[in-house]
MDTraj code that builds the backbone (N, CA, C; nanometers):
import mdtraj as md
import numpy as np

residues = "UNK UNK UNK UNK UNK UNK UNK UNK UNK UNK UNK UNK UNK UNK UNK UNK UNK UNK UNK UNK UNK UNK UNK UNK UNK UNK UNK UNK UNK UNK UNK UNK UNK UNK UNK UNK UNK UNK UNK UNK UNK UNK UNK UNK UNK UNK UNK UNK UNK UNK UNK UNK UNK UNK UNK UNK UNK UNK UNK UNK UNK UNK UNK UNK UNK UNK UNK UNK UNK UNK UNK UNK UNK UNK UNK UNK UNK UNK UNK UNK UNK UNK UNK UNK UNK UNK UNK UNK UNK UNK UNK UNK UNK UNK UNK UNK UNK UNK UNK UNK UNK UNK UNK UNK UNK UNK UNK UNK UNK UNK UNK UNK UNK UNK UNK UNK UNK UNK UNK UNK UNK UNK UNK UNK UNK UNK UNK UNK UNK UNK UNK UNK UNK UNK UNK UNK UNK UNK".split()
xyz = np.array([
    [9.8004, 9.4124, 14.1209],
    [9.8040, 9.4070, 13.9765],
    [9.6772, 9.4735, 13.9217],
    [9.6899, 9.5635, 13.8004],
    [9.5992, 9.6294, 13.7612],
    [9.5417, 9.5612, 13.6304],
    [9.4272, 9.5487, 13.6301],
    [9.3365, 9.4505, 13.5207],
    [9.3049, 9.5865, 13.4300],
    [9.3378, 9.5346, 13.2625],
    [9.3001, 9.6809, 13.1798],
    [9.1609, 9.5915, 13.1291],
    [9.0882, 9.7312, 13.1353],
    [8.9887, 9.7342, 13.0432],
    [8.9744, 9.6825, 12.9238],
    [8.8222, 9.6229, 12.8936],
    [8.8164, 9.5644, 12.7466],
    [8.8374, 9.6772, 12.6755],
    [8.8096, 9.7990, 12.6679],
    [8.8237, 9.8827, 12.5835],
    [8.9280, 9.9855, 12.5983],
    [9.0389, 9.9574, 12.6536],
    [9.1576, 10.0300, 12.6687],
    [9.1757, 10.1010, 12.5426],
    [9.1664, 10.2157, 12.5226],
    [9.2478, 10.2189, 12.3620],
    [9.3959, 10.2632, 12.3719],
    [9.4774, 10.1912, 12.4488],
    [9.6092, 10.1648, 12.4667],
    [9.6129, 10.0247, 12.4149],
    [9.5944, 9.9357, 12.4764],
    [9.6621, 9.8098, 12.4819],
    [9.5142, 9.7264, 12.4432],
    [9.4264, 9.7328, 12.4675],
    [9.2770, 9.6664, 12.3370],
    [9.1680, 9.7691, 12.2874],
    [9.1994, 9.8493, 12.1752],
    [9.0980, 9.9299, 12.1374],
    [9.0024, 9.8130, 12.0317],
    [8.8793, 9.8770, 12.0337],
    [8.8196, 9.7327, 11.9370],
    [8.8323, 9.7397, 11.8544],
    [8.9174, 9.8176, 11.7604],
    [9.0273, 9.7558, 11.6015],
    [9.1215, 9.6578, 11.6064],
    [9.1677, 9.6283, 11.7663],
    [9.2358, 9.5044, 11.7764],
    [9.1781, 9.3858, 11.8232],
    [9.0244, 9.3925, 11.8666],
    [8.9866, 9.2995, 11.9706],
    [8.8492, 9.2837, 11.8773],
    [8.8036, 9.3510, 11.7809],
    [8.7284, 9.2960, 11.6617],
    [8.6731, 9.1652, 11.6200],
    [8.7843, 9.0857, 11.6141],
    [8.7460, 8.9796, 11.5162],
    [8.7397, 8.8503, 11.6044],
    [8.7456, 8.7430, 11.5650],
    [8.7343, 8.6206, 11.6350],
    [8.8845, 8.6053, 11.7139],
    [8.9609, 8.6013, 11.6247],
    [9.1352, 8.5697, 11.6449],
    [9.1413, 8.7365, 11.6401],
    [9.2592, 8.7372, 11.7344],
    [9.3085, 8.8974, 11.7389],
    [9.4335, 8.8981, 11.6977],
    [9.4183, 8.9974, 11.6218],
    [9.4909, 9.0668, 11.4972],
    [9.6779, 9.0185, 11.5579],
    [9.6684, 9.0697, 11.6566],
    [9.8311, 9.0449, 11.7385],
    [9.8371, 8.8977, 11.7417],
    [9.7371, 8.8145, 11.7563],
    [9.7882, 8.6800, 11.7514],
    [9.8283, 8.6198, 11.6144],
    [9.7512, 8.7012, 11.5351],
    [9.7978, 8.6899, 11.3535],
    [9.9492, 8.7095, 11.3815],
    [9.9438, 8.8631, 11.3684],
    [10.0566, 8.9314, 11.3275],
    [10.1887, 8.8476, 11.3797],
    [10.2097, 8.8284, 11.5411],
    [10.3104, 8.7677, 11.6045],
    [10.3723, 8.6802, 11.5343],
    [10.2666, 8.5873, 11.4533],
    [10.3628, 8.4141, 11.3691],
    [10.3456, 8.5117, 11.2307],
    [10.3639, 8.6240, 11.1908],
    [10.4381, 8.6503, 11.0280],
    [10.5247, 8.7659, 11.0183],
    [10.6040, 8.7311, 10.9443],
    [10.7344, 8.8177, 10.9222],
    [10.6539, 8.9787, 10.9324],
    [10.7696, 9.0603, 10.9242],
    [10.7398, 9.1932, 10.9409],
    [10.6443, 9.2534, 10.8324],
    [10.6781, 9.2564, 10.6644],
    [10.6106, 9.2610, 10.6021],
    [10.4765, 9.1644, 10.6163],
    [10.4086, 9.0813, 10.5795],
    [10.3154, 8.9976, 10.5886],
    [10.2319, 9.0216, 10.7127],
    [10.2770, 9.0605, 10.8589],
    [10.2087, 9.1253, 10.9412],
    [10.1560, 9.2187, 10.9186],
    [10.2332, 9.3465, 10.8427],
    [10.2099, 9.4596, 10.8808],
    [10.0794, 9.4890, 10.7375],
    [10.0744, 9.4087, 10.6701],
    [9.9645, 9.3842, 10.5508],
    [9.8298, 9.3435, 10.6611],
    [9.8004, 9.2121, 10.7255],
    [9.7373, 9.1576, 10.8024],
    [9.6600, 9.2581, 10.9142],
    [9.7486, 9.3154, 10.9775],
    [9.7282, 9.4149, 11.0708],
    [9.6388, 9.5151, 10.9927],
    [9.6813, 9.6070, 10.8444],
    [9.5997, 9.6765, 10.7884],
    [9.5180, 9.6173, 10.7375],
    [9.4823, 9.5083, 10.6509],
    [9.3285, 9.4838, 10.5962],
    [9.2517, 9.4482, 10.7255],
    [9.2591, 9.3996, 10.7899],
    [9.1664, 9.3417, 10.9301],
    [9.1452, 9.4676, 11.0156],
    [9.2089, 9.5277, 11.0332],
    [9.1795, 9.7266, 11.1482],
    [9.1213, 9.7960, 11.0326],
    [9.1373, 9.8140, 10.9092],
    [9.1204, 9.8842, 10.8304],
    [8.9706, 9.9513, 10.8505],
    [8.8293, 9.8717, 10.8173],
    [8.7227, 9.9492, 10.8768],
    [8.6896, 9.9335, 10.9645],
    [8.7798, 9.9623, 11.0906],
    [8.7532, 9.9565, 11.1957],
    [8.7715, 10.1077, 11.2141],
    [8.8942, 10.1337, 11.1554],
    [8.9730, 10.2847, 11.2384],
    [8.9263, 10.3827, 11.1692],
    [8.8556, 10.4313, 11.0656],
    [8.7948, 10.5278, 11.0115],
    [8.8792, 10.6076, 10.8969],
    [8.9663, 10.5002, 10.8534],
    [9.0550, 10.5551, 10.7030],
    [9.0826, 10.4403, 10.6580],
    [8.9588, 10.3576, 10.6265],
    [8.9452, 10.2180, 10.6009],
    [9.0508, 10.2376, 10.4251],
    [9.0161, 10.3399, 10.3378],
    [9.0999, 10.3091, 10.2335],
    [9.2707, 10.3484, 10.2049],
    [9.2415, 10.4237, 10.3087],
    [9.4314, 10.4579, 10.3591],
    [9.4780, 10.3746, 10.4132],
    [9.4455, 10.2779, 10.4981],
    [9.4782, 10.1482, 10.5696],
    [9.5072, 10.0680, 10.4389],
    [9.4095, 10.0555, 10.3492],
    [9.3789, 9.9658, 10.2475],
    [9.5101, 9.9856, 10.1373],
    [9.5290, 10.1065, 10.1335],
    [9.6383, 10.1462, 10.0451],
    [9.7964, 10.1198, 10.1161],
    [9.8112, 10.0957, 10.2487],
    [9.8857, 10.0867, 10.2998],
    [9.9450, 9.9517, 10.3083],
    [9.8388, 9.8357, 10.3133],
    [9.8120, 9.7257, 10.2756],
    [9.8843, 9.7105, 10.1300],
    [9.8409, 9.7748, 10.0453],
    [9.8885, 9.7396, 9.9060],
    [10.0428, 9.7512, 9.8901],
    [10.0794, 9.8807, 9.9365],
    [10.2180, 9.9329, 9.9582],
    [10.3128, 9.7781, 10.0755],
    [10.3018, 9.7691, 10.1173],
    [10.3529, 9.6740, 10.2098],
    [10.3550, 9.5078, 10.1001],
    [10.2075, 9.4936, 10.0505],
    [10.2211, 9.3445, 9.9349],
    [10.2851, 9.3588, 9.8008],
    [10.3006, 9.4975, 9.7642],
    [10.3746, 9.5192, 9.6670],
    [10.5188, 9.5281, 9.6858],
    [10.5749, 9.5557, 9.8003],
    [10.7086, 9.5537, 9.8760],
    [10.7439, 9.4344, 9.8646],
    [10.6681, 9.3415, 9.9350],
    [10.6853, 9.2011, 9.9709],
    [10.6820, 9.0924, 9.8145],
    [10.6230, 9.1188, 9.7344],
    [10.6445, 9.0405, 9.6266],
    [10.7710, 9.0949, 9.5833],
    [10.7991, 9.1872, 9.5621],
    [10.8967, 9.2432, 9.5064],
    [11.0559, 9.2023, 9.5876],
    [11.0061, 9.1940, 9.6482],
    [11.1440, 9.1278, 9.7755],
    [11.1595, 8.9898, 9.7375],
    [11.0759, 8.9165, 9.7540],
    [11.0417, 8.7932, 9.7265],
    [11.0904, 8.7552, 9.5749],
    [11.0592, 8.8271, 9.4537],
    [11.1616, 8.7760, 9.3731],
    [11.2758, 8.8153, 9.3484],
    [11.3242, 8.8870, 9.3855],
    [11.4752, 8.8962, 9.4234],
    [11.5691, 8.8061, 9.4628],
    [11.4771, 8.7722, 9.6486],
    [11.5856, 8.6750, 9.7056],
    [11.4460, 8.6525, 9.8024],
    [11.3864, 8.5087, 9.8157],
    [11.3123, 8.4552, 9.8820],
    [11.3758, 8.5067, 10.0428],
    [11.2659, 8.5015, 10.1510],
    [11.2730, 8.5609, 10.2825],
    [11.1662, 8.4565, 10.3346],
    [11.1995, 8.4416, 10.4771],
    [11.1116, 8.3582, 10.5573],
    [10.9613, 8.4231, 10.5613],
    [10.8544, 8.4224, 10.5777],
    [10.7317, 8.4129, 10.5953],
    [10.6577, 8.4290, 10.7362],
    [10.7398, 8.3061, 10.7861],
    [10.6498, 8.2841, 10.8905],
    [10.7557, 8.2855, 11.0032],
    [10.7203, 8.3747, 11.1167],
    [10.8262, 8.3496, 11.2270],
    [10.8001, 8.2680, 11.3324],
    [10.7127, 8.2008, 11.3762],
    [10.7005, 8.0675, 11.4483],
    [10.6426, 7.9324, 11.3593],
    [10.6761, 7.8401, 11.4147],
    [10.6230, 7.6881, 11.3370],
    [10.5114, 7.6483, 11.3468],
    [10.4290, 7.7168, 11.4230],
    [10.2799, 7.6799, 11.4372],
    [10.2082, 7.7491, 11.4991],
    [10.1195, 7.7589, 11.4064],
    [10.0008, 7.8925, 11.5351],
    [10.0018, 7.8258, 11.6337],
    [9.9233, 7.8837, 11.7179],
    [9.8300, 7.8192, 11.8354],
    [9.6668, 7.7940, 11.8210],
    [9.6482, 7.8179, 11.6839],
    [9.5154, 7.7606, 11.6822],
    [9.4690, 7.7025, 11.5186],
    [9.4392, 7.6225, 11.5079],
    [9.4061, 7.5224, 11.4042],
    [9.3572, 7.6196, 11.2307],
    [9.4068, 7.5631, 11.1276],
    [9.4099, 7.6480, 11.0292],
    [9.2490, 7.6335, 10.9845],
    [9.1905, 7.4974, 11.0537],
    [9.0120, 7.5085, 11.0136],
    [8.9291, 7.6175, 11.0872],
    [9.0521, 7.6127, 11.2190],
    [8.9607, 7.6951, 11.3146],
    [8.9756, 7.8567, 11.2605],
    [9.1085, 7.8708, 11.2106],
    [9.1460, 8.0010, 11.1822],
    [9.0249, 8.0498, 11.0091],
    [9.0246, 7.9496, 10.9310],
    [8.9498, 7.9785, 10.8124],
    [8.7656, 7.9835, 10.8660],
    [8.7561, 7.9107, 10.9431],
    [8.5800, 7.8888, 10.9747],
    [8.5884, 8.0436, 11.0414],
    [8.6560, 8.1282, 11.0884],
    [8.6482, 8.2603, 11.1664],
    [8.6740, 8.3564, 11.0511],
    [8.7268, 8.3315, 10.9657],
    [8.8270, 8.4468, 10.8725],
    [8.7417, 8.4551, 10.7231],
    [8.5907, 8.3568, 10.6956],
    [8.5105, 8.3072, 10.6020],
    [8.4327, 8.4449, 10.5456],
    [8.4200, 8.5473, 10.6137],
    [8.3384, 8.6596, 10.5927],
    [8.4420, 8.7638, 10.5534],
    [8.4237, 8.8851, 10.4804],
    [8.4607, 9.0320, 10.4724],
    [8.5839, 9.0115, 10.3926],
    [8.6752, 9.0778, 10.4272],
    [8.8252, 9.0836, 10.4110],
    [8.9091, 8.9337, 10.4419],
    [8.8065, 8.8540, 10.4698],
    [8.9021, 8.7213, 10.5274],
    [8.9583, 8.6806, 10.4272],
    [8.9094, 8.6813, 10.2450],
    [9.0247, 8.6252, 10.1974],
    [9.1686, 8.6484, 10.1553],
    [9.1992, 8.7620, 10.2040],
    [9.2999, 8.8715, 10.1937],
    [9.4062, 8.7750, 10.3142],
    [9.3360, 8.8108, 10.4176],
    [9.3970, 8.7524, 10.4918],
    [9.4400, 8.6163, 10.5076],
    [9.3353, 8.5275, 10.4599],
    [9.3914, 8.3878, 10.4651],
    [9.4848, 8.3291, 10.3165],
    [9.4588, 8.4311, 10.2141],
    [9.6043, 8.4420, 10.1405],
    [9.7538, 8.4675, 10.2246],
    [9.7292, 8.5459, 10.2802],
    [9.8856, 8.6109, 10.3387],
    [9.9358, 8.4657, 10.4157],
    [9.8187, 8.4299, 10.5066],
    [9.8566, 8.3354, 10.6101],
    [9.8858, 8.1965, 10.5441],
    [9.8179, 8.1651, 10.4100],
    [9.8683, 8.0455, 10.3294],
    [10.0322, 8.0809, 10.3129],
    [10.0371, 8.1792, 10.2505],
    [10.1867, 8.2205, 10.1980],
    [10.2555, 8.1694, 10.2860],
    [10.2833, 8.1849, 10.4268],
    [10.3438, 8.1700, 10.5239],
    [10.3852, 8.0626, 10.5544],
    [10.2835, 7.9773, 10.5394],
    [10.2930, 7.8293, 10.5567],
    [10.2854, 7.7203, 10.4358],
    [10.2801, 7.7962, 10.3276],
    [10.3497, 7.7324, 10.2341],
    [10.5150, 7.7176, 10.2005],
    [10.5326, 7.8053, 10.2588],
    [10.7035, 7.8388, 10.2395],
    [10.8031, 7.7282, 10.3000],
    [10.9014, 7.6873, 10.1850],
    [10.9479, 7.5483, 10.2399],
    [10.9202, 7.4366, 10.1756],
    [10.7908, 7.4405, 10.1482],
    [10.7587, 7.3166, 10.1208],
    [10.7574, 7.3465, 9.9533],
    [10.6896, 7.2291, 9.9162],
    [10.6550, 7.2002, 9.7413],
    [10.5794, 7.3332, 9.7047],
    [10.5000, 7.4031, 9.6936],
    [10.4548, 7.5683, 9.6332],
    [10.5146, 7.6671, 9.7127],
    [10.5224, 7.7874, 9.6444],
    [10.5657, 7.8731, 9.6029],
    [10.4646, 7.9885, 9.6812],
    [10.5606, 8.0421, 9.7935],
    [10.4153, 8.1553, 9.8252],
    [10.3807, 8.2959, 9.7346],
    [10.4698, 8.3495, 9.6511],
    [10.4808, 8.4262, 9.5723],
    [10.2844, 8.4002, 9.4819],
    [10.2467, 8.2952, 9.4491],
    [10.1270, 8.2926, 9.3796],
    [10.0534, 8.3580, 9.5136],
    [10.0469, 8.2868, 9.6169],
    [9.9614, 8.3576, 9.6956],
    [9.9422, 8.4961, 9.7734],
    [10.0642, 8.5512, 9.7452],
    [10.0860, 8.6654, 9.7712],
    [10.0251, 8.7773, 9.6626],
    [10.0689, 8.6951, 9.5207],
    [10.0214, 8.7777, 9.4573],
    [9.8104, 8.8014, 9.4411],
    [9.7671, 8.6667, 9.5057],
    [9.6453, 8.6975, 9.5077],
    [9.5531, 8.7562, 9.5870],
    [9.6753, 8.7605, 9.6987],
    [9.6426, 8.8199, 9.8261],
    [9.6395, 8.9699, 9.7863],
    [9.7212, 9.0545, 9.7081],
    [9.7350, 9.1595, 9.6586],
    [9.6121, 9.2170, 9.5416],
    [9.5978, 9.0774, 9.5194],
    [9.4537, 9.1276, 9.4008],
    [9.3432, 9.1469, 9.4598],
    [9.3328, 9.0858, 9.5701],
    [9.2369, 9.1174, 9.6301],
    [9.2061, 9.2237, 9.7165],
    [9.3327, 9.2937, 9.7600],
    [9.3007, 9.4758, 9.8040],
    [9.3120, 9.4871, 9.7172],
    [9.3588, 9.5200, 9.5813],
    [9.3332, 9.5744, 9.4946],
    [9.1766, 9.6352, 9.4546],
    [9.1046, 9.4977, 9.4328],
    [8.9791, 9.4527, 9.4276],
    [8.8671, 9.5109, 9.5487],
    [8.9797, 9.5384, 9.6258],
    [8.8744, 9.6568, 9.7915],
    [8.9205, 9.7729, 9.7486],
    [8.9835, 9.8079, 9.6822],
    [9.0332, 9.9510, 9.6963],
    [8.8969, 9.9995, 9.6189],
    [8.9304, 9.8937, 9.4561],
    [8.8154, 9.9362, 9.3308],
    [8.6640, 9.9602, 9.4112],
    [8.6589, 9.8733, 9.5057],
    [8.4922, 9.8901, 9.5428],
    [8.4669, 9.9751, 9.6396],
    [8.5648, 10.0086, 9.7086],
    [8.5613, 10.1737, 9.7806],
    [8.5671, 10.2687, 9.7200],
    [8.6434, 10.2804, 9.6388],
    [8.6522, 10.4236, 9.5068],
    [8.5125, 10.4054, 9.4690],
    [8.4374, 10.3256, 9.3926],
    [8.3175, 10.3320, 9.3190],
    [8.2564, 10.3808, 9.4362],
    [8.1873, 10.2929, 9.5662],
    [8.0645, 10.3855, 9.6332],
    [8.1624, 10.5160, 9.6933],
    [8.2582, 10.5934, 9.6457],
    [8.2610, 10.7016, 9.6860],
    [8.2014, 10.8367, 9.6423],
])
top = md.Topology()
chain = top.add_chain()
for i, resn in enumerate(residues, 1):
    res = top.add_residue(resn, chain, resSeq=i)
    for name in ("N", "CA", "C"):
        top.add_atom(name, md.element.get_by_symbol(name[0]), res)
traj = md.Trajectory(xyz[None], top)
């Protein structure tokens, strides 16, 4: 059996192996949209088109609200991470984390008494809010 490298840039380049929690363990428990948001704000300045990522991000939360009031869609595709939502917020507290821990509320609000649509939409204000502060120091 062949052991890959920490720095494979196949299967772990460090845009995926970055952060505390890795990005694929996000992505895996949220729907297609809501991943594919997650996946771009968190790689985003990693890969060196941090505001094309960022815009890509927007395109994907603007999809997803828009879906969402139409005809509500599941969120979240497993019932429980594998790692604790204190543990996941005490890691996710810096940078872009609140982007992300919007999306991941959404997810797991769904079902119950609120509405993930608010959090989606704040999750969206907030690339918004990265895009504005990349345009300015440009």
């Amino acid at each position: 059996m062949t052991k890959i490298a920490i720095d494979d840039p196949v299967t772990s380049p460090a845009h995926y192996t970055a952060h505390p929690i890795e990005v694929i363990n996000l992505s895996r428990r949220l729907c297609g949209p809501l991943a594919q948001i997650v996946q771009y704000v968190m790689r985003a300045p990693l890969k060196g088109a941090e505001l094309q990522d960022l815009r890509k991000a927007l395109f994907w939360a603007d999809d997803l609200i828009s879906t969402m009031a139409r005809e509500p869609v599941a969120l979240a595709c497993m019932a429980e991470p594998d790692f604790s939502m204190a543990e996941f917020t005490r890691q996710m507290r810096e940078g872009r984390g609140f982007i992300v821990r919007r999306a991941w509320r959404a997810a797991w609000v769904w079902g119950r008494e609120e509405s993930p649509i608010a959090y989606l939409v704040d999750m969206r204000d907030a690339i918004v809010a990265e895009i504005a502060l990349i345009e300015e120091g440009a």
